[in-house]
C-alpha positions as CSV (number, residue, x, y, z in Angstrom):
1,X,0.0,0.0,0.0
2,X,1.1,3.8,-1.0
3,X,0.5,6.5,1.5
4,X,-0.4,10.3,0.2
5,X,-1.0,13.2,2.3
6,X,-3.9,15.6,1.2
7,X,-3.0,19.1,2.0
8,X,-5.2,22.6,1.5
9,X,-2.7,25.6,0.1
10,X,-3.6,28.0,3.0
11,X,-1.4,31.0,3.1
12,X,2.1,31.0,3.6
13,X,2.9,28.8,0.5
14,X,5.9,28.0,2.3
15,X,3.8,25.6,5.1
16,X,2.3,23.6,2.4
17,X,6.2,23.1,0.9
18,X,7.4,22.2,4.0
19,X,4.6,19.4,4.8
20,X,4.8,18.3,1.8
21,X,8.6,17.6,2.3
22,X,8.5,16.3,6.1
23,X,5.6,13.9,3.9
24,X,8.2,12.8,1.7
25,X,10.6,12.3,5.0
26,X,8.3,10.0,6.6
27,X,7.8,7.6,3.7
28,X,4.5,8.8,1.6
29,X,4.5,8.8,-1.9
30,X,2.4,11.3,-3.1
31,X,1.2,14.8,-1.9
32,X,-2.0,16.0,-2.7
33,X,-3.7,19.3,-2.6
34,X,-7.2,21.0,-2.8
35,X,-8.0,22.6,-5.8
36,X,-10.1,25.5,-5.4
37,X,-8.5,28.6,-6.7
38,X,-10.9,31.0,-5.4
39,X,-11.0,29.6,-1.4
40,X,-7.0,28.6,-1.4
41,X,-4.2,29.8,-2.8
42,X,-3.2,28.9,-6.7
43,X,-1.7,24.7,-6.3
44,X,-0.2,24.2,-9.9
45,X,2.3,27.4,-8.5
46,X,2.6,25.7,-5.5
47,X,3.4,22.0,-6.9
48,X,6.4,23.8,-8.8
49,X,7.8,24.6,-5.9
50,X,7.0,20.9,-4.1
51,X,9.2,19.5,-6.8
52,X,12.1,21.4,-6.9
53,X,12.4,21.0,-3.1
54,X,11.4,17.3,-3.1
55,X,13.8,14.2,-4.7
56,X,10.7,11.2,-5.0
57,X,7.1,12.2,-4.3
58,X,4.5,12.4,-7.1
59,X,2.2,15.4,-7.0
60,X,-1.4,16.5,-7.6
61,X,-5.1,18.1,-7.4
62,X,-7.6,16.3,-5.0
63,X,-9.2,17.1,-7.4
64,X,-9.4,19.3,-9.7
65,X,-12.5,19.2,-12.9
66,X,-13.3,20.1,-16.0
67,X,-15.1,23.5,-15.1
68,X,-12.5,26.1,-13.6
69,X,-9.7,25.4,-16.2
70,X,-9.4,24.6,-19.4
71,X,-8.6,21.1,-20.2
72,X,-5.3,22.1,-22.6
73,X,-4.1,24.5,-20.1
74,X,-4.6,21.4,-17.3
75,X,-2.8,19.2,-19.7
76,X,0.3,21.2,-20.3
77,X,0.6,22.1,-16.8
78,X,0.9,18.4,-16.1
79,X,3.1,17.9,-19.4
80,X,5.6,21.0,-18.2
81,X,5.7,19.8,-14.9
82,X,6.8,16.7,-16.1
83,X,10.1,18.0,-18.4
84,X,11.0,19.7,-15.6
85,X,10.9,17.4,-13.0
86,X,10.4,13.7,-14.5
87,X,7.1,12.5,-14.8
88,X,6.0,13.2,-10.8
89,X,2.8,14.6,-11.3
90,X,-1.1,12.6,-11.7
91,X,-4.2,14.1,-11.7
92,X,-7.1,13.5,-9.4
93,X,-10.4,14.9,-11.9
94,X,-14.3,15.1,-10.8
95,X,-17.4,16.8,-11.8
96,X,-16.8,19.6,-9.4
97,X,-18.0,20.8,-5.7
98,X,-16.2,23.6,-3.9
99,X,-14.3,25.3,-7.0
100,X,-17.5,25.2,-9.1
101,X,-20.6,25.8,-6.4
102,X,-18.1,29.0,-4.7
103,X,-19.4,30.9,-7.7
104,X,-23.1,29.2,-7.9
105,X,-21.9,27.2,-10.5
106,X,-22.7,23.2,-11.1
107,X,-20.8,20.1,-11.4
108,X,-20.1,19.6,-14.8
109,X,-22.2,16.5,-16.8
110,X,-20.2,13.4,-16.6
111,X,-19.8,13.1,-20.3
112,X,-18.0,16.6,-20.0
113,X,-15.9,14.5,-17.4
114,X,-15.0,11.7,-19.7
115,X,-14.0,14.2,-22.6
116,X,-12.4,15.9,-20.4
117,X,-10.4,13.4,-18.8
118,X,-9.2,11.9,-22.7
119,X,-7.9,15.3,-23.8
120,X,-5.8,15.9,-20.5
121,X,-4.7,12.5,-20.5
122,X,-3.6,12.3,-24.4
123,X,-2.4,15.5,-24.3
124,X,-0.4,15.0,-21.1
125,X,1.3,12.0,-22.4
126,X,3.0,13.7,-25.3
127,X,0.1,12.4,-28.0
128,X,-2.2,13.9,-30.2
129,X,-6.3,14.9,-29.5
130,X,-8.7,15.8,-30.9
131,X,-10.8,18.7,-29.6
132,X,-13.3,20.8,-30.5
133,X,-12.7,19.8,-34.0
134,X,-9.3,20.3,-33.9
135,X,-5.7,17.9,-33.8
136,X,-3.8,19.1,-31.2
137,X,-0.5,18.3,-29.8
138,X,2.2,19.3,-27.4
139,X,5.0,19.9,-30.4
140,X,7.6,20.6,-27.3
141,X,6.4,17.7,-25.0
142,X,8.2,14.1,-25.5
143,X,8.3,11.3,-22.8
144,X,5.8,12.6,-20.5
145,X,3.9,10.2,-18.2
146,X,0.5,11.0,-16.7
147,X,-2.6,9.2,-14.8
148,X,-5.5,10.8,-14.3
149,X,-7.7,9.3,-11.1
150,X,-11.0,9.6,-11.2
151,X,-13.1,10.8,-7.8
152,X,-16.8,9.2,-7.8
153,X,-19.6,8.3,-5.7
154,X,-22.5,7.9,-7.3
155,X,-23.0,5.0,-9.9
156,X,-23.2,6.5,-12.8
157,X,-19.9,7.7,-11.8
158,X,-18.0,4.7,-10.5
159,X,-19.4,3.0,-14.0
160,X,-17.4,5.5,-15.4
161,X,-14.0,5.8,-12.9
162,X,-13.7,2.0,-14.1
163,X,-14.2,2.2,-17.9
164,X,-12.1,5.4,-18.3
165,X,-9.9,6.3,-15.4
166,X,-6.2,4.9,-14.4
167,X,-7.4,5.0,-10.7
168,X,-10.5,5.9,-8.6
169,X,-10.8,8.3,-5.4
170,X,-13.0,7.3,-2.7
171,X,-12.9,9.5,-0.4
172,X,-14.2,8.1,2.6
173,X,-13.2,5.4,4.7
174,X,-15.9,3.2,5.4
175,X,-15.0,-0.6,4.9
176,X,-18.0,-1.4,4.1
177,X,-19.3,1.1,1.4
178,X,-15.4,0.7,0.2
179,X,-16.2,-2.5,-0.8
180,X,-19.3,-1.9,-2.6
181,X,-17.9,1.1,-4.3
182,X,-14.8,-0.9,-5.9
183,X,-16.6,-4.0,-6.8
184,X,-18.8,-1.3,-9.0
185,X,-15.9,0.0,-10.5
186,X,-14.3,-3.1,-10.9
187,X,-17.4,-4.4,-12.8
188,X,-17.4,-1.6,-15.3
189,X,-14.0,-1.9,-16.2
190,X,-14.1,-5.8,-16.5
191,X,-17.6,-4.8,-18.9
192,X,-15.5,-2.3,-20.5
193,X,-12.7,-5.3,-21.6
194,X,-10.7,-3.8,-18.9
195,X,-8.4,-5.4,-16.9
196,X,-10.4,-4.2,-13.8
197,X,-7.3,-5.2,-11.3
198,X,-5.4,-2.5,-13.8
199,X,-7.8,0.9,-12.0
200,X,-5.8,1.9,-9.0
201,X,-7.8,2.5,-5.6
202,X,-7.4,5.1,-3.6
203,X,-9.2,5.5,-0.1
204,X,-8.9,8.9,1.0
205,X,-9.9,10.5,4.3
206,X,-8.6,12.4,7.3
207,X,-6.1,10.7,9.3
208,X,-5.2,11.5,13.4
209,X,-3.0,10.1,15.7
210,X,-4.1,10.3,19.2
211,X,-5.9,8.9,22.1
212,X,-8.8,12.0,22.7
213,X,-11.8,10.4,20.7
214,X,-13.8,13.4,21.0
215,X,-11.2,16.3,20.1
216,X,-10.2,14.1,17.2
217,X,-13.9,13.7,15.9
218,X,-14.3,17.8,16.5
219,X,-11.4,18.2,14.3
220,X,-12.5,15.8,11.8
221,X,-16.3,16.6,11.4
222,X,-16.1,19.3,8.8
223,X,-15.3,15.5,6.8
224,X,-18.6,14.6,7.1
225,X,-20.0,18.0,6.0
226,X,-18.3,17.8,2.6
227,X,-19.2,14.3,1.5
228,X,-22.6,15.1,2.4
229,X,-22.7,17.6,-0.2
230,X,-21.8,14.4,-2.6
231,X,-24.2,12.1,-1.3
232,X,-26.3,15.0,-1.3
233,X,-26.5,15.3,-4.9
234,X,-26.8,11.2,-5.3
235,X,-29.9,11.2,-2.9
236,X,-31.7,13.8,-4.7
237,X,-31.2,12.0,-8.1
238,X,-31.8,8.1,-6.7
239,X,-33.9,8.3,-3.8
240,X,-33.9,5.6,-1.2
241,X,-33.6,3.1,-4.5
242,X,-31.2,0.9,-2.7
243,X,-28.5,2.6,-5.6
244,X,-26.6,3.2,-2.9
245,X,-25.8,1.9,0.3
246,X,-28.3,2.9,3.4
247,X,-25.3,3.9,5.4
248,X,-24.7,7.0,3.5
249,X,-28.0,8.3,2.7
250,X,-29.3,8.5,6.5
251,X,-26.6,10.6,8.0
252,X,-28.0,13.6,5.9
253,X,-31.4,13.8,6.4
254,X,-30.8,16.3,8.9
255,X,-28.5,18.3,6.7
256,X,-29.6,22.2,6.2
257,X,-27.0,23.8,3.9
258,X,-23.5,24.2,3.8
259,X,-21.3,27.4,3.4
260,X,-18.6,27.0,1.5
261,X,-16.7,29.2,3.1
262,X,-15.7,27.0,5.8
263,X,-14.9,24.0,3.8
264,X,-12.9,21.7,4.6
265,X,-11.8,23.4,7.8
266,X,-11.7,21.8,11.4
267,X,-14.2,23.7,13.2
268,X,-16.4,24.2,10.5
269,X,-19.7,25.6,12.2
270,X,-22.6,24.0,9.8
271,X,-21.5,20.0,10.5
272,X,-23.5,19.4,13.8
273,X,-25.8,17.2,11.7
274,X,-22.9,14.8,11.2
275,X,-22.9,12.2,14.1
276,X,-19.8,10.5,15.7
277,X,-20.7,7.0,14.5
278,X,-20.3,8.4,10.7
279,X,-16.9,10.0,11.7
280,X,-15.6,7.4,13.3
281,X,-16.7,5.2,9.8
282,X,-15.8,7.6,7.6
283,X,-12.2,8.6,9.3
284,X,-9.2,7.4,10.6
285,X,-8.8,7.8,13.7
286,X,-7.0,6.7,17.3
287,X,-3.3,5.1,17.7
288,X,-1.3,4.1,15.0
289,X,-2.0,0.3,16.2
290,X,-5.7,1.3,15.0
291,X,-5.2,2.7,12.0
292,X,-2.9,0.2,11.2
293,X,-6.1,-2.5,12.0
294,X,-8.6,0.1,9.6
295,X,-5.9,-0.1,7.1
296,X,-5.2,-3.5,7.0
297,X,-9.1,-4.3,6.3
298,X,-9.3,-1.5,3.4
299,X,-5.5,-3.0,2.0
300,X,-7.2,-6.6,1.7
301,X,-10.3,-4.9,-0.4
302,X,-7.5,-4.1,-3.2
303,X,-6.7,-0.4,-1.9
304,X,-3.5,0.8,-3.2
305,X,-3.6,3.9,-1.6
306,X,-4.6,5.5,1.5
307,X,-4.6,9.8,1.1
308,X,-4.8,11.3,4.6
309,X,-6.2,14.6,5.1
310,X,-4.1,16.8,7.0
311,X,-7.0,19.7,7.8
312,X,-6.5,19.6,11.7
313,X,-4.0,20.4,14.6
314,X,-1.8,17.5,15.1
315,X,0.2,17.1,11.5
316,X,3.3,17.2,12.3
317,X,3.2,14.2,14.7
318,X,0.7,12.1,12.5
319,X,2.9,12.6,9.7
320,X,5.8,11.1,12.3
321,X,3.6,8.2,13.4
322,X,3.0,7.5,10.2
323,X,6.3,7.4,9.2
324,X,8.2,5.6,12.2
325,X,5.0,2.7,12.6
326,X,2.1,2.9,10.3
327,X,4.1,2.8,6.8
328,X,6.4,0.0,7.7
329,X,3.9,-2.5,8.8
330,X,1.4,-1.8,5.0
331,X,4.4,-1.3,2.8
332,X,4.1,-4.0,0.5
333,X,8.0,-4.1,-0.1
334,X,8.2,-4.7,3.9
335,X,5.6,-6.5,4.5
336,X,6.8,-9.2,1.6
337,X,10.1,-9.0,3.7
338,X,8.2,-10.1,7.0
């Protein structure tokens, strides 16, 4: 199992750098970021900056869509990235939530999503595309490498994260609607003539080290609060159709808004609908010999990542943790050792 650490480019841009190096320190492989330009600072500037300061870890948006930016300009981001710092960039992609609805927007149509996802990939990997009516290619891009992961809940969108994408986000850490989730993704790249063991799964949620239950939880509600808005969405369009699993359905019937404002953000003041049972199910929380239990069950579902969100008080020392006991026993090049 690869670890990634999920960070939000609050001001200074140095703070995000230097997590993102004591990440690479402590053994994960990949730093992520938010990706709303309007509510955090710009990431693509920030990544640049990752890089050159960084020797191993492969950077990215969690996530980024197809409605802020334009899908060339994504693309040669990745592709100049890449020549300058040797193919350590992928792309997390969705429809869209906190970039898009900050300016009343909508998440973009999933058939935007899968066009969208072809050109940056193409494009990105030093090919040619087609789009809107036109062959394109990078002429000064040769040898670049990029995956684009695919975020999805709903089922329409899973079908899609397994016939198109090179991995799929979950984020959320539930074992149980894990499971469900990547057998439907699974499925629709086996339907698709895919090798459905080839879609790389990544679990993403926030992570804590500690022993104060209830100070953890506090930190980690505003989690709840922004998959809600997700399953929001899915609710409204499948009802209580058994589409989706009953566990994520129920927690947001008390749900009254959300103010975008505050996402993402321990303390957030519009998640007292979320209950401790879902954060507990939907986090990962406790000492590192729990997580390392939580872990273990989501690694034998096929996870090949686990992306913690770092949006509390304790990084530094979960980063350690991580690092000196929780990496080492789900490496797989360790644990093969054992």
């Amino acid at each position: 199992m690869q670890f990634g650490a999920v960070l939000q480019t609050n001001p200074p841009a140095s703070r995000t750098i230097a997590l993102a190096k004591l990440a690479e320190q402590h053994g994960f492989s990949h730093v992520w970021t938010f990706d709303s330009h309007l509510l955090w600072q710009e990431p693509y500037v920030i990544y640049s900056q990752i890089l050159a300061e960084t020797r191993r870890v492969t950077v990215g948006p969690f996530v980024t869509n197809p409605a802020t930016r334009d899908w060339t300009v994504t693309a040669s981001v990745f592709a100049t990235l890449n020549e300058m710092y040797g193919n350590r960039t992928i792309c997390g992609i969705g429809r869209g939530d906190s970039a898009v609805r900050v300016t009343n927007g909508k998440p973009t149509t999933l058939k935007e999503l899968r066009e969208s996802i072809h050109v940056i990939r193409e494009l990105a990997n030093s090919r040619e595309v087609e789009y809107n009516g036109a062959t394109l290619r990078f002429p000064w891009s040769v040898g670049s490498r990029l995956d684009v992961w695919v975020a999805a809940y709903g089922p329409l969108a899973l079908k899609l994260a397994g016939e198109v994408g090179d991995g799929f986000i979950l984020q959320l850490a539930d074992v149980d609607i894990a499971k469900w989730m990547i057998q439907h993704v699974r499925d629709a790249a086996e339907a698709a003539g895919r090798d459905p063991m080839s879609v790389k799964i990544c679990v993403a949620a926030p992570f804590y080290i500690g022993d104060d239950r209830q100070h953890m939880r506090d930190q980690c509600r505003w989690f709840g609060g922004m998959v809600g808005n997700h399953v929001a969405d899915i609710v409204a369009k499948y009802g209580a159709s058994g589409a989706v699993p009953q566990a994520l359905t129920d927690y947001i019937e008390g749900r009254h808004g959300y103010d975008y404002n505050e996402h993402g953000r321990a303390g957030n003041t519009h998640t007292d609908f979320v209950p401790d049972e879902i954060i507990d199910r939907f986090c990962v929380l406790g000492t590192s010999a729990q997580h390392i239990e939580k872990l273990q069950e989501l690694k034998a579902l096929g996870v090949d990542q686990f992306a913690g969100y770092l949006q509390h008080d304790n990084k530094e020392e979960t980063l350690r943790v991580y690092g000196e006991t929780v990496i080492p026993a789900l490496s797989d090049h360790l644990t093969a050792k054992a």
